[in-house]
N, CA, C and O atoms as a DFTB+ gen file, in Angstrom:
480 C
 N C O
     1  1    -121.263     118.443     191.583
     2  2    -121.778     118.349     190.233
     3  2    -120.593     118.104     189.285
     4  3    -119.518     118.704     189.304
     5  1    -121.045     116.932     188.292
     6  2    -119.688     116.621     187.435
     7  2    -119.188     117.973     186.563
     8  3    -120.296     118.329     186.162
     9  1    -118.575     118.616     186.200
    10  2    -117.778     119.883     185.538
    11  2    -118.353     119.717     184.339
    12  3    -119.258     120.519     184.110
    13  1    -118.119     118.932     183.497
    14  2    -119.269     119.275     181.825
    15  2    -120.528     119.259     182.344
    16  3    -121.075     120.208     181.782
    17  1    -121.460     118.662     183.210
    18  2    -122.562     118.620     183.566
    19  2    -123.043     119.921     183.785
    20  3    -124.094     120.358     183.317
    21  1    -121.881     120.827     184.848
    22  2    -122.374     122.188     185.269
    23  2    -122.099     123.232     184.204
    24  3    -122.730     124.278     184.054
    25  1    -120.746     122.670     183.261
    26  2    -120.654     123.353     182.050
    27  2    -122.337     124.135     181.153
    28  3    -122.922     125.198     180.946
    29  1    -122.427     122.357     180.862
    30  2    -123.627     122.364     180.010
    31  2    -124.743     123.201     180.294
    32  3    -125.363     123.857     179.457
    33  1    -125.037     123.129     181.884
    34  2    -126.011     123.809     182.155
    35  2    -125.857     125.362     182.425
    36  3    -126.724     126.215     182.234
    37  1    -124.746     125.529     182.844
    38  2    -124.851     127.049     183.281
    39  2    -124.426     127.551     181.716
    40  3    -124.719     128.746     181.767
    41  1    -123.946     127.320     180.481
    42  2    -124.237     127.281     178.825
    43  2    -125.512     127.448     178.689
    44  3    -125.884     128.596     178.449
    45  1    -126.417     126.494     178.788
    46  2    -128.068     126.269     178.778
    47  2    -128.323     128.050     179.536
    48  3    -128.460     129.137     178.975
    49  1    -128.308     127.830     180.382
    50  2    -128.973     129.187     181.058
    51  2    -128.504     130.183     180.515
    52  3    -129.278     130.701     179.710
    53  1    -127.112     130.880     180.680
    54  2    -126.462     131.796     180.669
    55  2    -125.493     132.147     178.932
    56  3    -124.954     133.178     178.530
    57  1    -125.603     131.070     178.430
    58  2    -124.997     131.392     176.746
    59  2    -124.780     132.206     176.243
    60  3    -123.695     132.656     175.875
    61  1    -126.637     132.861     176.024
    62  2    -127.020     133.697     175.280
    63  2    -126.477     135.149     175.487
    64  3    -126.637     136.019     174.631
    65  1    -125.640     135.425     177.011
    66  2    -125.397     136.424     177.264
    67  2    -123.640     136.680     176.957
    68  3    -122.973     137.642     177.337
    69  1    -123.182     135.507     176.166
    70  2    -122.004     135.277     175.602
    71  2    -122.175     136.166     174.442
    72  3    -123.328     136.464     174.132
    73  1    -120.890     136.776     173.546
    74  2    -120.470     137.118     172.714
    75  2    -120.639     135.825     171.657
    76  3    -120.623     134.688     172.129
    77  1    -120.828     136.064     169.980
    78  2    -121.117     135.337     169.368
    79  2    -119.639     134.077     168.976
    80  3    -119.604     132.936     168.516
    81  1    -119.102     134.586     169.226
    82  2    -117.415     134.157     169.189
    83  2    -117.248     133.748     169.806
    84  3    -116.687     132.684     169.545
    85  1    -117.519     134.062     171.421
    86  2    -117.361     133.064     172.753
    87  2    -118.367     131.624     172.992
    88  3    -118.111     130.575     173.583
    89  1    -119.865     132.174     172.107
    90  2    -120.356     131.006     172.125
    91  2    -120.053     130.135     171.127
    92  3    -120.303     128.956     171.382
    93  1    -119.385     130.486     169.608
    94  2    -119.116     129.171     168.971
    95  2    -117.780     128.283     169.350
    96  3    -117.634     127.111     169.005
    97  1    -116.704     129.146     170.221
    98  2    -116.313     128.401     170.649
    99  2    -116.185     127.717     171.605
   100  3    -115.552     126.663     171.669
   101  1    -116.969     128.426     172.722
   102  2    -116.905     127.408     173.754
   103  2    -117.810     126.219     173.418
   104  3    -117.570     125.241     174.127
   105  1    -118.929     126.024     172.392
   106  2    -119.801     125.193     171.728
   107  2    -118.636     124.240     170.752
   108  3    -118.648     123.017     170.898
   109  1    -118.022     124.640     170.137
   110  2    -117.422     123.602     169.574
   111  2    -116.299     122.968     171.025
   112  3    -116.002     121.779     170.910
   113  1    -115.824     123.570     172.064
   114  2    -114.899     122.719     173.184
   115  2    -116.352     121.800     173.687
   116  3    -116.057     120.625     173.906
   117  1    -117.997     122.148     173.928
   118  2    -118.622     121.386     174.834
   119  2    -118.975     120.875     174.373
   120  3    -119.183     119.882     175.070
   121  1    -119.498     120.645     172.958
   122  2    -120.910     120.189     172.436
   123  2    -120.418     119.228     171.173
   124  3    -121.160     118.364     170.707
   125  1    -118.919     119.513     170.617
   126  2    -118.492     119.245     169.177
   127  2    -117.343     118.447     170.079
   128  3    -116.577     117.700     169.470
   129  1    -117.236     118.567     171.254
   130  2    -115.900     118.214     171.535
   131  2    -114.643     117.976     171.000
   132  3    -113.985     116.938     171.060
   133  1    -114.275     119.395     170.288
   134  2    -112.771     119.126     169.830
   135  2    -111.922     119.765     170.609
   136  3    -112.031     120.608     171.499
   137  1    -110.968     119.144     170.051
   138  2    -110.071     119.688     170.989
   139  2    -109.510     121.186     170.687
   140  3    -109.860     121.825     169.695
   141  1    -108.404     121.764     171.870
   142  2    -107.558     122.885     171.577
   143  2    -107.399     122.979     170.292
   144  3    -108.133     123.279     169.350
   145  1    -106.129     122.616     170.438
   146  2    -105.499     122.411     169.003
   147  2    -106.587     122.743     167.446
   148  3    -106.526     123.595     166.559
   149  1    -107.657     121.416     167.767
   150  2    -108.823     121.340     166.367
   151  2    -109.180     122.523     166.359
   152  3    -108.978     123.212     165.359
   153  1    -109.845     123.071     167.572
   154  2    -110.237     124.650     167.410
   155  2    -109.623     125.517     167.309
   156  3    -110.176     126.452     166.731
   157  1    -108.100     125.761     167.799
   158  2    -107.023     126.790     167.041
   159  2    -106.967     126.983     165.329
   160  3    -106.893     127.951     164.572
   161  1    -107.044     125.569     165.177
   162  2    -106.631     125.455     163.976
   163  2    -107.654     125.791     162.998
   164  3    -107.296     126.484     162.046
   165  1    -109.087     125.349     163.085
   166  2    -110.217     125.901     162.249
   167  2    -110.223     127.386     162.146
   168  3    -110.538     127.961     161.104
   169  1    -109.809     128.109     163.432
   170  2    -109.872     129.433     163.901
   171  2    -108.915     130.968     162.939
   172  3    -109.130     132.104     162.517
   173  1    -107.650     129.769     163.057
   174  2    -106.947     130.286     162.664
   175  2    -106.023     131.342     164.082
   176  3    -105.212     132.213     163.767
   177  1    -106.305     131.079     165.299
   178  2    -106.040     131.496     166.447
   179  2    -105.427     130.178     167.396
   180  3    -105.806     129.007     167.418
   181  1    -104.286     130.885     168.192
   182  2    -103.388     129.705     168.975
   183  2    -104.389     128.864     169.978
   184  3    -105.584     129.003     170.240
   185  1    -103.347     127.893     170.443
   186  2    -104.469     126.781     170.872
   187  2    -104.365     127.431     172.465
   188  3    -104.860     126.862     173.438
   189  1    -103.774     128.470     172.520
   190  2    -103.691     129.428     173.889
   191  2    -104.392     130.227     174.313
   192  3    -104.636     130.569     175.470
   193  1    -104.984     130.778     172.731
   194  2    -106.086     131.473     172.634
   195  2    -107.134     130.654     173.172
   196  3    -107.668     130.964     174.237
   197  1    -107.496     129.568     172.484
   198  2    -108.630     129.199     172.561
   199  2    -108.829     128.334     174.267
   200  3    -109.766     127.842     174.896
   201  1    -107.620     128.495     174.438
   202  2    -107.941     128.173     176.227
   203  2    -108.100     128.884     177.604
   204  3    -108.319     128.706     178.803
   205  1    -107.740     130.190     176.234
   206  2    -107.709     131.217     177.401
   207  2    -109.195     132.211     176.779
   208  3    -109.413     133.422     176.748
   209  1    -109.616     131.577     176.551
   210  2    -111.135     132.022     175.778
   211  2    -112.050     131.142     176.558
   212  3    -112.896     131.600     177.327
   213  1    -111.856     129.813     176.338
   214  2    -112.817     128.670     176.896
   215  2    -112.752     129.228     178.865
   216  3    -113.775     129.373     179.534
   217  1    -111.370     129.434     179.391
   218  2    -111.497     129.757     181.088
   219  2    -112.361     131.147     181.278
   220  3    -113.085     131.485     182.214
   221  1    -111.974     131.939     179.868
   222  2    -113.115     133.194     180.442
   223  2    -114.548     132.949     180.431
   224  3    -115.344     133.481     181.205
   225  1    -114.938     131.828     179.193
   226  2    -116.534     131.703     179.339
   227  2    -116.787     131.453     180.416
   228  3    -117.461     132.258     181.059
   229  1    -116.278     130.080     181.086
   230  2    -116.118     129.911     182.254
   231  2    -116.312     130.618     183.507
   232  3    -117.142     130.337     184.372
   233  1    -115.441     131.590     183.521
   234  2    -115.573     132.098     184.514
   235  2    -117.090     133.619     184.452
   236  3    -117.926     133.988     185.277
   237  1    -116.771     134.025     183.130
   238  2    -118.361     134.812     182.994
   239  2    -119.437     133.387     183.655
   240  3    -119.761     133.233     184.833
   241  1    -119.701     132.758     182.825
   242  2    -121.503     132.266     183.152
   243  2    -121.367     131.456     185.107
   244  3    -122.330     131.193     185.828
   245  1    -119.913     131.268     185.439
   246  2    -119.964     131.275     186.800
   247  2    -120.432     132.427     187.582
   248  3    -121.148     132.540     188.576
   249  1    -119.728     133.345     186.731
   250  2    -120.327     134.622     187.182
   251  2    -121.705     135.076     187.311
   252  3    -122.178     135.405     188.398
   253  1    -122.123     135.091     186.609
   254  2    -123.665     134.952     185.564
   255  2    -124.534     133.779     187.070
   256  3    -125.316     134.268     187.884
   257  1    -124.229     132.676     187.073
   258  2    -124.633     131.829     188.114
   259  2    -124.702     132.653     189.401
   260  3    -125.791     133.033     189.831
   261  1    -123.700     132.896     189.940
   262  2    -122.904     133.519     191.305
   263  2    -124.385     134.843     191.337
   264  3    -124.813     134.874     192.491
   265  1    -124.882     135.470     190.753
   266  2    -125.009     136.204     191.204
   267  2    -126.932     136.402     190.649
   268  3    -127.743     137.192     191.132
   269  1    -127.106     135.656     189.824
   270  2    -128.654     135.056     189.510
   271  2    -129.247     133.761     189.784
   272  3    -130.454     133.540     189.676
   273  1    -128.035     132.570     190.282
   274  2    -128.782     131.089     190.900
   275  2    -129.796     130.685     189.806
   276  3    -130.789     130.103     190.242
   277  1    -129.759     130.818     188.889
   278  2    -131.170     130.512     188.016
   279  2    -130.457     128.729     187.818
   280  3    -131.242     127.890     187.376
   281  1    -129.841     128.537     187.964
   282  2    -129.095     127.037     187.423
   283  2    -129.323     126.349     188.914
   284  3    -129.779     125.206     188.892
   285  1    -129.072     126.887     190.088
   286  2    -129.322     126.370     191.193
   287  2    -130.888     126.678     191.501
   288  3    -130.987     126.048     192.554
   289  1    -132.046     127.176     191.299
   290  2    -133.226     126.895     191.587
   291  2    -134.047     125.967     190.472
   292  3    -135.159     125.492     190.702
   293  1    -133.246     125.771     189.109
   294  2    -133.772     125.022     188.641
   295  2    -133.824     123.702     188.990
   296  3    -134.737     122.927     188.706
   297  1    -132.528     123.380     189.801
   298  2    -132.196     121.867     190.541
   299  2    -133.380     121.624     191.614
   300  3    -134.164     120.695     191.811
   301  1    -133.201     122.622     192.095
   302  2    -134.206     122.675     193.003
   303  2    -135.652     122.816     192.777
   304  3    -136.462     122.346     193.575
   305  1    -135.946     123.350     191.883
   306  2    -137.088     122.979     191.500
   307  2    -137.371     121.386     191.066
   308  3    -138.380     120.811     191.474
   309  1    -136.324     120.680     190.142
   310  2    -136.339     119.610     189.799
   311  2    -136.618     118.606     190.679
   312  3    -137.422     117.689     190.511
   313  1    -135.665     118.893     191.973
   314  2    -135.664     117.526     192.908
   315  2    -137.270     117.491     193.414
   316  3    -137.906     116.437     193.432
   317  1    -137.953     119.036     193.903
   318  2    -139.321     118.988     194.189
   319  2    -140.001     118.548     193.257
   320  3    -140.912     117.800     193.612
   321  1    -139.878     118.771     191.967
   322  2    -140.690     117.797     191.120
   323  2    -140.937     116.613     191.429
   324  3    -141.989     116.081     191.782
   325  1    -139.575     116.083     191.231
   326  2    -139.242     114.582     191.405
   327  2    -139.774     113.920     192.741
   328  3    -140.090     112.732     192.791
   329  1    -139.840     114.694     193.709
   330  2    -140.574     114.209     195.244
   331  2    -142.125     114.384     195.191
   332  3    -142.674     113.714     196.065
   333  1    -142.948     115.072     194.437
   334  2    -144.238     115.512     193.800
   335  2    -144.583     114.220     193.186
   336  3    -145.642     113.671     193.485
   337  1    -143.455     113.506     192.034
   338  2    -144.155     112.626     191.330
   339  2    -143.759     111.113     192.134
   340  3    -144.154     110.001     191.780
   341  1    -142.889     111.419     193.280
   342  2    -143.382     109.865     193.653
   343  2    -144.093     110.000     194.832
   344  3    -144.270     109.013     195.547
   345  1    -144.617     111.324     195.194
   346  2    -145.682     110.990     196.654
   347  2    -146.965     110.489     195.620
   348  3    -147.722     109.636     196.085
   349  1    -147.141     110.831     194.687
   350  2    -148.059     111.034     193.756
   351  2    -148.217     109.691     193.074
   352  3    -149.366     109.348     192.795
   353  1    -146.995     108.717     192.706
   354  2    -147.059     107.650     192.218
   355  2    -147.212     106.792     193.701
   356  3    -147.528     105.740     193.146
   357  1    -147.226     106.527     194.775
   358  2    -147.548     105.945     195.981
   359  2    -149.140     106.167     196.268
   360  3    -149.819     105.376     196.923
   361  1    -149.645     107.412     195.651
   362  2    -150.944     107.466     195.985
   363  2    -151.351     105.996     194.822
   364  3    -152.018     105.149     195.416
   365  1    -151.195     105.814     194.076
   366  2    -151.746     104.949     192.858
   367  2    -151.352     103.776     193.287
   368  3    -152.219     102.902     193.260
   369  1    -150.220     103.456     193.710
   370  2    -150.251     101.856     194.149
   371  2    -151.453     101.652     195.215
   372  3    -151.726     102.490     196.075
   373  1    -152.137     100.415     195.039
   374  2    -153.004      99.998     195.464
   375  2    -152.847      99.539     196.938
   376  3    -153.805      99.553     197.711
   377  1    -151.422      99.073     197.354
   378  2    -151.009      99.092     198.748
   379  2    -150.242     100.135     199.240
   380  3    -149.074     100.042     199.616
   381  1    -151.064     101.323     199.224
   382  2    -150.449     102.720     199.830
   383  2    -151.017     102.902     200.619
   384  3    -151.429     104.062     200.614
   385  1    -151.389     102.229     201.581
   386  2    -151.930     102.908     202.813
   387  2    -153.400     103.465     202.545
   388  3    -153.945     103.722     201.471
   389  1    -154.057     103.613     204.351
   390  2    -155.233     104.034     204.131
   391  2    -155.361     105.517     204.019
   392  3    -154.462     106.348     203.892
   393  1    -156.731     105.699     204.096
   394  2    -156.944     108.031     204.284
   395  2    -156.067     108.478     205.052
   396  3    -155.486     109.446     204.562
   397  1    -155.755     108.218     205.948
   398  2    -154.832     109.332     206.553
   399  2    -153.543     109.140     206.069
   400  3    -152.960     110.221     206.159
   401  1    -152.693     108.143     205.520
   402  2    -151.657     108.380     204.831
   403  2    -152.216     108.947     203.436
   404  3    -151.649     109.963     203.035
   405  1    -153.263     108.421     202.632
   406  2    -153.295     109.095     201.455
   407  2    -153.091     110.971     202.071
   408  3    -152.206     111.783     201.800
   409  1    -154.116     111.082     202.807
   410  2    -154.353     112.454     202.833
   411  2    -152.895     113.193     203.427
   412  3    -152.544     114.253     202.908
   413  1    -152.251     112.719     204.291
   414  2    -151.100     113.065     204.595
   415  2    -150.038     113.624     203.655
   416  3    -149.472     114.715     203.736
   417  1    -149.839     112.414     202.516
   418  2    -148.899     112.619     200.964
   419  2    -149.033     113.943     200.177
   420  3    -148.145     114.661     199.717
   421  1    -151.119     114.148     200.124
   422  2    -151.379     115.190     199.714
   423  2    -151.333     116.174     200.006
   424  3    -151.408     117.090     199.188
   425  1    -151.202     116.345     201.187
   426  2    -150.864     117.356     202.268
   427  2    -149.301     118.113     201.948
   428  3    -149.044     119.306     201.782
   429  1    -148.290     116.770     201.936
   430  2    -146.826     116.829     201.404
   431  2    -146.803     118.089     200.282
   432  3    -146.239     119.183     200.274
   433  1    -147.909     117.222     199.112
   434  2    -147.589     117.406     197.816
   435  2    -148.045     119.291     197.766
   436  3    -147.491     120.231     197.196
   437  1    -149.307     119.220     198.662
   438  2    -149.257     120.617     198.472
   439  2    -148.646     121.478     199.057
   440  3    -148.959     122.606     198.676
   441  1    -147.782     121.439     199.951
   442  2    -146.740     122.011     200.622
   443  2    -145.749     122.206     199.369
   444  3    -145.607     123.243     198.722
   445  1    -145.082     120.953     199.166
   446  2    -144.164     121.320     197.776
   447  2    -144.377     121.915     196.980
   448  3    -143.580     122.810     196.696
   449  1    -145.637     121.713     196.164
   450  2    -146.268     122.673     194.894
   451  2    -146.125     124.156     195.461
   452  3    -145.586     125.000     194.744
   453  1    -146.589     124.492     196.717
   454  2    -146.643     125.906     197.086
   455  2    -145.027     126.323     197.562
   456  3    -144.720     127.514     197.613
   457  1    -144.339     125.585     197.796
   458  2    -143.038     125.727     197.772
   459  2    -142.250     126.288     196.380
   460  3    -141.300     127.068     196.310
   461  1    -143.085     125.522     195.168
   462  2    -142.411     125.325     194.179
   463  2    -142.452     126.824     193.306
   464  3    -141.627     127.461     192.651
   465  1    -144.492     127.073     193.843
   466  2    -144.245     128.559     193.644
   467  2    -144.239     129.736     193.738
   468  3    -144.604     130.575     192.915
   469  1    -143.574     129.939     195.353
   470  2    -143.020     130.456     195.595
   471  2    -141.413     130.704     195.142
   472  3    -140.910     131.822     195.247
   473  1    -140.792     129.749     194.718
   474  2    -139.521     129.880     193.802
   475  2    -139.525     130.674     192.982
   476  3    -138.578     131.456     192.895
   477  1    -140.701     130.734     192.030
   478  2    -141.022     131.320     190.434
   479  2    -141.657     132.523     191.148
   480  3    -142.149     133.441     190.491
């Protein structure tokens, strides 16, 4: 997973359990993208600070991840989505096969759905 990508998301999930200080700044390094420096300087705190602030968020909502997966079953929920809506878009093309492949797909689809919640 690209590093701002997993940033963003394990932020998304886990933020809220940030300090209000840890989230505006790690929000202005992800979201405002400025730099060190820009954010030392608005801060009024070294640009050492603010990097050694940004590795602890870091390492909290890894933490936060590591030990609730809520960022890793959401993927996973996603990709089953995503396999749901194209057994589902194959049923609709008009050259999808006869009943026993239709019924087969559906068969798929409800396996996944009951997969899906069982997750939740």
């Amino acid at each position: 997973m690209d590093k701002l990508y997993e940033q963003t998301m394990l932020y998304d999930f886990y933020g809220e359990l940030l300090t209000e200080h840890q989230r505006s700044v790690y929000e202005d390094a992800l979201y405002r993208d400025l730099s060190l420096g820009e954010i030392a300087q608005e801060r009024g705190i070294s640009r050492q600070g603010v990097h050694d602030l940004i590795r602890r968020c870091d390492r909290i909502l890894q933490d936060y991840e590591s030990k609730l997966h809520l960022v890793e079953r959401f993927a996973r929920a996603k990709k089953t989505v995503a396999e749901i809506e194209r057994l589902t878009g194959e049923v609709e093309n008009p050259d999808s096969g006869g009943y026993d492949q239709m019924r087969e797909r559906l068969q798929t689809v409800r396996k996944l759905s009951l997969e899906l919640l069982e997750e939740f």
